[in-house]
C-alpha positions in Angstrom: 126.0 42.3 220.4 126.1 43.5 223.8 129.6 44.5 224.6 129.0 42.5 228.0 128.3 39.6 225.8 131.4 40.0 223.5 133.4 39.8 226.6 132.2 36.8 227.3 132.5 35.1 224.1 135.9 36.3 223.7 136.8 34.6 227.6 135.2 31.7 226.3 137.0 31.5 223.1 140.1 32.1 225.4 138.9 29.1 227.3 138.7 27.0 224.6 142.1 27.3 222.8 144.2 27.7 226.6 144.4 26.1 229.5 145.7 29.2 231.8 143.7 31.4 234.5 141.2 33.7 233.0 138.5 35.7 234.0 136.0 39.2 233.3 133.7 41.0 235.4 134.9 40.4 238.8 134.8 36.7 238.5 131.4 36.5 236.5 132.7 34.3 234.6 136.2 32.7 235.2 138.2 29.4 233.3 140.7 27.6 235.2 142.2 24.8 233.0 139.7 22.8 231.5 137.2 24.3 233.3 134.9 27.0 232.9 132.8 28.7 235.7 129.9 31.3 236.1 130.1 33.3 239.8 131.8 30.7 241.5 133.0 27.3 241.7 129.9 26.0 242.4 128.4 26.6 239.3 130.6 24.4 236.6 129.3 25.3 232.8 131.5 23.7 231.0 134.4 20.9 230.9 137.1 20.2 228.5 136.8 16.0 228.1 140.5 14.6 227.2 141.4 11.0 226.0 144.6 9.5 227.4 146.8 11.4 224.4 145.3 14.6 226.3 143.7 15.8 223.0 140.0 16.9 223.7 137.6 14.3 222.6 134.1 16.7 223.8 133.2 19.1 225.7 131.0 18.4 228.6 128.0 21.0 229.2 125.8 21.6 232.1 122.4 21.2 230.8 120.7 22.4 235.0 120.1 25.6 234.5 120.7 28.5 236.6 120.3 32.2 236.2 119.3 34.2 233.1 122.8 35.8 233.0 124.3 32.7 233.1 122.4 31.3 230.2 123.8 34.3 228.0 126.9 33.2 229.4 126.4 29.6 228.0 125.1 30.5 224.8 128.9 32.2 224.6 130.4 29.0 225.6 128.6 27.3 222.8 129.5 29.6 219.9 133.1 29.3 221.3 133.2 25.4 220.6 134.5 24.2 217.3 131.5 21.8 214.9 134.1 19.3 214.9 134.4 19.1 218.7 131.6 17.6 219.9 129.1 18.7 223.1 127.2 16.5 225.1 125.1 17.7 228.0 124.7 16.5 231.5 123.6 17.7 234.7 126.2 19.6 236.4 129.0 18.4 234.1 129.5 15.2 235.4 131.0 13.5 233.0 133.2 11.2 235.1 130.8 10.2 237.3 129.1 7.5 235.1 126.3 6.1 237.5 125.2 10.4 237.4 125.5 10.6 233.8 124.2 7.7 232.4 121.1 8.0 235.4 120.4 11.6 233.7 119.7 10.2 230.0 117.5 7.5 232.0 115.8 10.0 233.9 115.1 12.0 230.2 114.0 9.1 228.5 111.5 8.3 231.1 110.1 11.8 231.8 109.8 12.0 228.0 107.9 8.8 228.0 105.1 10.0 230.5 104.3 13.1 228.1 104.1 10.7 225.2 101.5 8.6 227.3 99.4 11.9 228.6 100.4 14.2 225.6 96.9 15.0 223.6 99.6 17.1 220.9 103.2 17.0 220.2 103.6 13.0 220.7 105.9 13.4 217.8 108.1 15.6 220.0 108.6 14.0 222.9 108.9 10.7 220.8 112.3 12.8 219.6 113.1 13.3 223.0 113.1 9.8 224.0 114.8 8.9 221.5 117.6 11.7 222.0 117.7 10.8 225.5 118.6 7.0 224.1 121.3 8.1 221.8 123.0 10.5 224.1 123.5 7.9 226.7 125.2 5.9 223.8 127.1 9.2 222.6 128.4 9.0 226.3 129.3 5.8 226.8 131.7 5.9 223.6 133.2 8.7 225.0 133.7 7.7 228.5 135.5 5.2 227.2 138.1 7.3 225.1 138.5 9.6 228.1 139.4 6.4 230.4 136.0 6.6 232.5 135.4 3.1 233.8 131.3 2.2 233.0 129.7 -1.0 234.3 128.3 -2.2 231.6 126.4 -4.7 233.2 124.8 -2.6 236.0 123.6 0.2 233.0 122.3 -2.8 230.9 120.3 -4.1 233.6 119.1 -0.7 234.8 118.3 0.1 230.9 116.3 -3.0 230.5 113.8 -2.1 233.3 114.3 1.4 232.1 113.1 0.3 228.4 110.2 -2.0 229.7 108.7 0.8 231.1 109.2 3.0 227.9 107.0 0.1 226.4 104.1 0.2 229.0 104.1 4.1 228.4 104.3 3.1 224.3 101.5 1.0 224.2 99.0 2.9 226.7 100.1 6.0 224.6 99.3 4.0 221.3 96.2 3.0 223.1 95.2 6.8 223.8 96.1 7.5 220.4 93.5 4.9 219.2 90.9 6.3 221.5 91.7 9.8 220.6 91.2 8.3 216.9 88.0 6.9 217.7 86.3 9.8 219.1 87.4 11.8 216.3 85.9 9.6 214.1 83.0 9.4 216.3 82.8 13.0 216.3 83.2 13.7 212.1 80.3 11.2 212.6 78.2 12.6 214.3 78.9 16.0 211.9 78.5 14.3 208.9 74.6 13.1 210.4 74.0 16.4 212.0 74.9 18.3 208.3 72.5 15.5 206.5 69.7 16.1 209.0 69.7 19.7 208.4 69.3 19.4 204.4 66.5 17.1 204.9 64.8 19.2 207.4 65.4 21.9 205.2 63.5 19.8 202.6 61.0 18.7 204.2 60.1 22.4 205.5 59.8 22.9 201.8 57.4 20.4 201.5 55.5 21.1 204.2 54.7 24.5 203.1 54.2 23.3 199.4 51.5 21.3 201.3 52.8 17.7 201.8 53.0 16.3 205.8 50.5 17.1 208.2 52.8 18.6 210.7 56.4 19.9 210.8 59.1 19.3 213.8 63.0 19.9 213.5 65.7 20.7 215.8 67.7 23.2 213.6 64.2 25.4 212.8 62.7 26.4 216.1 60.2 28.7 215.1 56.8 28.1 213.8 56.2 28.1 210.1 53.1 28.9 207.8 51.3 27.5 205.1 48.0 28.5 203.4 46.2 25.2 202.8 42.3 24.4 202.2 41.5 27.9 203.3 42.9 28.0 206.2 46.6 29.2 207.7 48.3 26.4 209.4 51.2 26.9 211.7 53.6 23.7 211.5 52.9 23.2 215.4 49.2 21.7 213.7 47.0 24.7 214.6 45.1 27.1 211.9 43.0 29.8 211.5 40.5 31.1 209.1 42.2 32.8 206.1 39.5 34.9 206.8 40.6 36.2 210.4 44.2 35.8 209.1 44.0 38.3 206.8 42.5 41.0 209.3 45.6 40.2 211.3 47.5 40.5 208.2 46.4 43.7 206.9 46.7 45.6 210.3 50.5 44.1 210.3 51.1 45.1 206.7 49.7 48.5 207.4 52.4 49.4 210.6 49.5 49.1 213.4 50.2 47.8 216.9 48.8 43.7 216.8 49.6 43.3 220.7 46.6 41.9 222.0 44.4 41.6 219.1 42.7 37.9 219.4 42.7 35.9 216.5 40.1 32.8 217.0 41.2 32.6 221.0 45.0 33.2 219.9 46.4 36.5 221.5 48.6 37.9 220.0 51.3 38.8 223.0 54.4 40.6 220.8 55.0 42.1 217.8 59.0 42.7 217.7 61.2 40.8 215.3 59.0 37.8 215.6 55.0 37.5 216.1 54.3 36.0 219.7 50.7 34.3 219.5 49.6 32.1 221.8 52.1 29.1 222.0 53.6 30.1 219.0 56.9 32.3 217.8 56.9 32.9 214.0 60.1 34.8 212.3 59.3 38.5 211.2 60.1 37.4 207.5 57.7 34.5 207.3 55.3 36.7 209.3 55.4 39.1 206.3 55.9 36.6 203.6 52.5 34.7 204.6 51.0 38.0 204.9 51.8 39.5 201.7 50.0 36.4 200.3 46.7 36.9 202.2 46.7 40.1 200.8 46.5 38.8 197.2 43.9 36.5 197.7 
């Protein structure tokens, strides 16, 4: 640990067990009382809350943040309070202000409630904040009471009930999203599901088409033009064939490494030879190219 840090800690541990003036740094971070400040009096971190007995009941934190240093000093304050002391955190510390504190756990449970409507992950997390939010202010209305901080009950019902209808529009358009979302996911894994089913029985069908069944084949997963040997002739799946005659000329000067380009095959030209065989209208894979050809040759 820092040894800034440990002097922190140990003025906040100070803080927490004594009520006298304390301070490091050049007023860095300073306690007076019950109090405990970082750079100044206008930046309250922390308050000591007492019930009337003058025990301490909780200790108030300021949960608007500030600077980075004076989140390290924070984080000191925080390891410096006892588990069985309890923290609860509102903006600026103001604890006995009631219509402040109480408006603060509104103000989370609503903000929390938009994300949950808009969210498209992490619903489950802001649903935790809400509900924080809802048991904070109820945290802090037990407590005000022990320390002697008068709450109108009445005015924070009424403001809650508005409060909470809202939280139920946001609920049910964000359980609404949550269907849609649902549906297009199923729509989606539909729309796989026929997609993948397609492909197999293009895939078949391309079998059977070059085994010699169907006149013509057409799919959009196999772009290229197939070939089939059929009736002695070489049909393309786009529904056009050539002699196996003239074929196999083509064949044989592709079998033997010789440059095709432009050689004219029953008014096809044949326009590239380079991974695929351009000719005419067609584009045929080098593989099937060579698998049709090897074949012709054995006929």
């Amino acid at each position: 640990m820092p040894a800034f840090a440990s002097d922190y800690l140990a003025l906040a541990h100070h803080w927490m067990y004594n009520t006298d003036y304390s301070h490091c740094y050049g007023n860095r971070m300073f306690s007076e009382g019950g109090k405990i400040y970082s750079y100044g009096h206008h930046y309250l971190m922390a308050e000591k809350i007492r019930d009337k007995k003058g025990d301490v009941i909780c200790i108030a934190m300021n949960s608007s943040g500030y600077s980075v240093t004076t989140n390290k000093q924070k984080w000191c304050v925080k390891r410096a309070i006892p588990s069985y002391i309890e923290t609860i955190h509102i903006p600026e510390c103001k604890f006995r202000n009631p219509s402040d504190a109480i408006k603060s756990f509104q103000d989370q449970y609503y903000e929390a409630c938009k994300k949950i409507k808009t969210a498209r992950s992490k619903k489950d997390e802001y649903l935790s904040d809400a509900n924080h939010a809802i048991n904070s202010m109820a945290r802090y209305i037990k407590l005000a009471k022990k320390a002697g901080v008068k709450v109108d009950m009445r005015r924070v019902g009424k403001q809650w009930k508005t409060l909470m209808a809202v939280g139920a529009d946001f609920d049910q358009a964000a359980n609404a999203g949550a269907m849609r979302e649902q549906e297009i996911k199923k729509a989606i894994a539909a729309a796989r599901k026929a997609k993948r089913e397609q492909f197999k029985n293009d895939r078949t069908r391309l079998k059977e088409w070059i085994d010699g069944q169907h006149r013509r084949f057409y799919s959009q997963f196999f772009h290229e033009a197939y070939l089939r040997i059929k009736d002695g002739r070489v049909e393309t799946s786009q529904g056009v064939s050539v002699s196996v005659r003239e074929a196999k000329v083509l064949a044989d000067r592709i079998l033997a490494g010789k440059d095709v380009r432009g050689h004219t095959i029953e008014g096809f030209t044949v326009i590239g030879w380079n991974g695929a065989l351009k000719i005419g209208c067609h584009t045929i894979n080098r593989d099937e190219v060579i698998r049709i050809s090897n074949e012709l040759k054995n006929l």
